[in-house]
C-alpha positions as CSV (number, residue, x, y, z in Angstrom):
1,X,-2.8,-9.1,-9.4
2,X,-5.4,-6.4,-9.1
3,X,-6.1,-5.5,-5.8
4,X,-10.0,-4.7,-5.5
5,X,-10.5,-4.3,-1.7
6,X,-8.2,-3.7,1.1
7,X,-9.1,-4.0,5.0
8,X,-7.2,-2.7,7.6
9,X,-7.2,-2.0,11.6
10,X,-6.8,1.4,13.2
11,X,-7.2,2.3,17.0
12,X,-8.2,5.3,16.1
13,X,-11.2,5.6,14.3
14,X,-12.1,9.3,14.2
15,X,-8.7,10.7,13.6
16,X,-8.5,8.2,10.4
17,X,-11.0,9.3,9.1
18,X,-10.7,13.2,9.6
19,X,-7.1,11.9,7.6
20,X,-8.2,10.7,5.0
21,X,-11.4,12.5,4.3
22,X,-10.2,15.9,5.4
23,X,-6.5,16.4,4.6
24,X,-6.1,13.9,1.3
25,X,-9.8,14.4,0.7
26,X,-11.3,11.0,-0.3
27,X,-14.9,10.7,-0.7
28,X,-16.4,8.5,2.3
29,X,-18.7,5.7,1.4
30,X,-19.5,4.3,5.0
31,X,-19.0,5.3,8.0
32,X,-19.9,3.9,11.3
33,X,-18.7,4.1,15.2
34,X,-16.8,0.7,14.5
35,X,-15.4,1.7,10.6
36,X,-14.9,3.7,7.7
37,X,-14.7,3.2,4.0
38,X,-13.7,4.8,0.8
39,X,-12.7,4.1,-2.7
40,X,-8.8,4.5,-3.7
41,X,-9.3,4.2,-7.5
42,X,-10.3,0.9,-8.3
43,X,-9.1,-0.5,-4.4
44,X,-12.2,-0.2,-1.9
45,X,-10.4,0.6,1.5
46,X,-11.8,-0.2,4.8
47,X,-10.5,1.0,7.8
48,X,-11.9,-1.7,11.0
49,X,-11.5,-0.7,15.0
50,X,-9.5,-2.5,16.9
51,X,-7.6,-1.8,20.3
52,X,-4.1,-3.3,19.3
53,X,-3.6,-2.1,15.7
54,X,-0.5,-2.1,14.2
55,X,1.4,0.2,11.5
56,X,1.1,-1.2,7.9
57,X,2.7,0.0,4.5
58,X,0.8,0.7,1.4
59,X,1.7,2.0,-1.7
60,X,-1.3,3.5,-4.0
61,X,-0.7,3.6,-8.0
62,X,-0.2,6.9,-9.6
63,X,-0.3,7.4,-13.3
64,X,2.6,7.0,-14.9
65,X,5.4,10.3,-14.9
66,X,3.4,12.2,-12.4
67,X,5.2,11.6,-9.1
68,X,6.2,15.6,-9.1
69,X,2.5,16.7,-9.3
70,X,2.2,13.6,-6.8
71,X,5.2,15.2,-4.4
72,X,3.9,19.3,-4.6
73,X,0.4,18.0,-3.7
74,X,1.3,15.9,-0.6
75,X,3.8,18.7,0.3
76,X,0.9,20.9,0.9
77,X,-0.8,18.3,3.1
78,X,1.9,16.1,4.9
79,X,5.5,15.7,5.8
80,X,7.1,13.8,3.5
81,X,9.4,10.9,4.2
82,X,12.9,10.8,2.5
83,X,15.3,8.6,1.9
84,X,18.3,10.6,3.1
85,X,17.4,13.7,0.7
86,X,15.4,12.3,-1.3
87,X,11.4,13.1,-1.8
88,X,11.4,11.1,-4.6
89,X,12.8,7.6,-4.5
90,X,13.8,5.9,-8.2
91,X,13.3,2.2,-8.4
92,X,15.0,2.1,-11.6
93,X,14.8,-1.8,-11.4
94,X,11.1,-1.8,-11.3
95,X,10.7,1.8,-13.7
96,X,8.9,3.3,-10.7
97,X,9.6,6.1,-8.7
98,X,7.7,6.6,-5.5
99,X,6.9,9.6,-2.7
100,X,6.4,8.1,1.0
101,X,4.9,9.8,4.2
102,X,2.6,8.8,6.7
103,X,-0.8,8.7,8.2
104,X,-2.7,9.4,11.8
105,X,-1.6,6.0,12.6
106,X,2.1,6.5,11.2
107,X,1.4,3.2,8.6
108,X,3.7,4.1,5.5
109,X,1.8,5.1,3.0
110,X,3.5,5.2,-0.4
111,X,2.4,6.7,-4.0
112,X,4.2,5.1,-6.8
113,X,4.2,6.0,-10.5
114,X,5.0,3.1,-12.9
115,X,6.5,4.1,-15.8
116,X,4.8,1.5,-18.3
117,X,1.8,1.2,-16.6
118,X,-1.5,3.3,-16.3
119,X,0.0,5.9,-19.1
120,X,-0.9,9.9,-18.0
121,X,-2.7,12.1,-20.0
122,X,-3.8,15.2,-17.3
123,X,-1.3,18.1,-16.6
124,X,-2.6,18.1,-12.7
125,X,-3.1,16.1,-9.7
126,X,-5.7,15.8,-6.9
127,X,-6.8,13.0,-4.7
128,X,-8.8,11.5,-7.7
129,X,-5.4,10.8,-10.0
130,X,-5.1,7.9,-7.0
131,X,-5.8,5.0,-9.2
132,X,-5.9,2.3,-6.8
133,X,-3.6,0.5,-4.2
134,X,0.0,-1.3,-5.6
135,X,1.2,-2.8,-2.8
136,X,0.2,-4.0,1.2
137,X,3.1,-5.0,3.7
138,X,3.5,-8.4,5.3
139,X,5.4,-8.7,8.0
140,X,6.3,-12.4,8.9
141,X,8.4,-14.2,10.9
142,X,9.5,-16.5,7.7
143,X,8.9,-15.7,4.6
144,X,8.8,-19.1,2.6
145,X,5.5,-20.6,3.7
146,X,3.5,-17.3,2.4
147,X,4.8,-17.6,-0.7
148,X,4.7,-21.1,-1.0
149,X,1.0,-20.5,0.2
150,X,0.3,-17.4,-2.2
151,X,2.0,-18.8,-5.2
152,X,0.2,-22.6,-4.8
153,X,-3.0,-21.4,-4.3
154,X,-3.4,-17.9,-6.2
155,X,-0.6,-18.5,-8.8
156,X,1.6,-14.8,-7.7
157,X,5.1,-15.4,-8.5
158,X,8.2,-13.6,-7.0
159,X,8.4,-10.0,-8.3
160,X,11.3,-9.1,-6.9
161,X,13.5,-10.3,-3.9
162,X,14.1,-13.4,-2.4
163,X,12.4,-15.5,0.5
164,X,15.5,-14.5,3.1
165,X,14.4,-10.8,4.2
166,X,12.6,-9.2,1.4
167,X,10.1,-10.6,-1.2
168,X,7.6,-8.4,-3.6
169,X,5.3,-11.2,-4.7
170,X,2.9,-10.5,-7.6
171,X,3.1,-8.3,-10.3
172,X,3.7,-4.7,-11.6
173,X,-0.3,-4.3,-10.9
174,X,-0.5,-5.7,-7.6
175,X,1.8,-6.4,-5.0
176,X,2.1,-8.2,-1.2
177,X,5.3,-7.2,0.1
178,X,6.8,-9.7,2.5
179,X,9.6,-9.1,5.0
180,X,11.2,-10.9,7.9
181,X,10.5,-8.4,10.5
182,X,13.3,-9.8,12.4
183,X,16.0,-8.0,10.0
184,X,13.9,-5.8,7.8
185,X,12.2,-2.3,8.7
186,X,10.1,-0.7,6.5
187,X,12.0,1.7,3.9
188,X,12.8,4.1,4.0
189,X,11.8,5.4,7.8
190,X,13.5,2.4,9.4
191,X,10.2,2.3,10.9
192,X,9.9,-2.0,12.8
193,X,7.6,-3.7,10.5
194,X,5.3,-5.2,13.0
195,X,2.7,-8.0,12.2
196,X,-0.5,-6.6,10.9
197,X,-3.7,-8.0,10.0
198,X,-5.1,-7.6,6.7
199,X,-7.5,-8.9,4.2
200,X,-7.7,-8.2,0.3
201,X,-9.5,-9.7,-2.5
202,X,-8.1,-9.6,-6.3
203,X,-8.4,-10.8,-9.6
204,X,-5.5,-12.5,-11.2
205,X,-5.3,-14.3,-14.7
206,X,-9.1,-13.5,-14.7
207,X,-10.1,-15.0,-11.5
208,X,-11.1,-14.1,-8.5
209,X,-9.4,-14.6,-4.9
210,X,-9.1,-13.5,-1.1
211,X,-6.3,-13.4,1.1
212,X,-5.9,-13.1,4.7
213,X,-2.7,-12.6,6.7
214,X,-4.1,-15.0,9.1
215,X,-4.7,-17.6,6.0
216,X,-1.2,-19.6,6.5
């Protein structure tokens, strides 16, 4: 599941955008009084107004073994969310490890580095080693019918978890993470995972599909 475009809400417009162009330093595409775009790798990210926004998570791919160029980069830019002491987090179940912190908006933003995918060749990091977004978070009251939904329709299986709190539903290239916000925060700030809008479009098993939270 390849995760080609990505749109989000924000209440706030301007500061966004001075995020994400002027302290990770992404190359703006659009922008207009009402939104803002960019390209995250191979992900085109749009950020949409709207009053009532709510925090999101979303993880962005990294190649593979660079999550400590990942961490001193960010560490120059943002505070960085541990889990107890840790900066980085290993997800020795999935042979990822990941660095967390957060934007304007405080939506949990996550860089993960997959140990047998997107294989590293450069001895640096900068805002272009981003290869494109992993993961988006769905909060849900239940989690069964969206993945009943999402694996009828669009063929995504369960990647990891199970349909009571937690659920990673995809694969190691794309992933829609679903939670019951009623007894699971967003790791690892503890942060409520509120019900967020969001639309993406993908490729999977070389077709092509879009997906709205609003869709079940």
């Amino acid at each position: 599941m390849k995760i080609e475009y990505l749109e989000i809400y924000t209440s706030a417009i301007k500061e966004q955008l001075n995020f994400y162009r002027d302290v990770l330093g992404f190359s703006i595409t659009k922008n207009s009084e009402n939104n803002f775009r960019f390209s995250a790798g191979f992900t085109e990210i749009c950020f949409q107004f709207k009053k009532d926004a709510k925090p999101y998570h979303i993880a962005f791919h990294l190649p593979a073994h660079q999550e400590d160029l990942a961490l001193n980069w960010l560490k120059e830019r943002v505070v960085i969310e541990k889990n107890d002491t840790e900066e980085i987090i290993d997800f020795k179940n999935w042979k990822a490890k990941s660095v967390y912190f957060r934007d304007h908006d405080d939506n949990i933003l996550e860089l993960i580095s997959r140990r047998d995918l997107y294989p590293s060749q450069k001895k640096y990091f900068n805002v272009n080693s981003i290869l494109g977004v992993s993961e988006i978070g769905l909060a849900v009251e239940i989690i069964e019918p969206y993945y009943t939904y999402l694996h009828r329709q669009f063929g995504l299986g369960i990647y990891d978890g199970n349909l009571d709190r937690f659920c990673a539903i995809g694969d190691d290239e794309g992933l829609i993470i679903a939670v019951n916000r009623h007894n699971r925060d967003w790791f690892p700030t503890n942060q409520t995972a509120f019900a967020a809008d969001f639309k993406i479009n993908f490729t999977h098993q070389g077709s092509e599909f879009s997906f709205t939270s609003k869709d079940v």
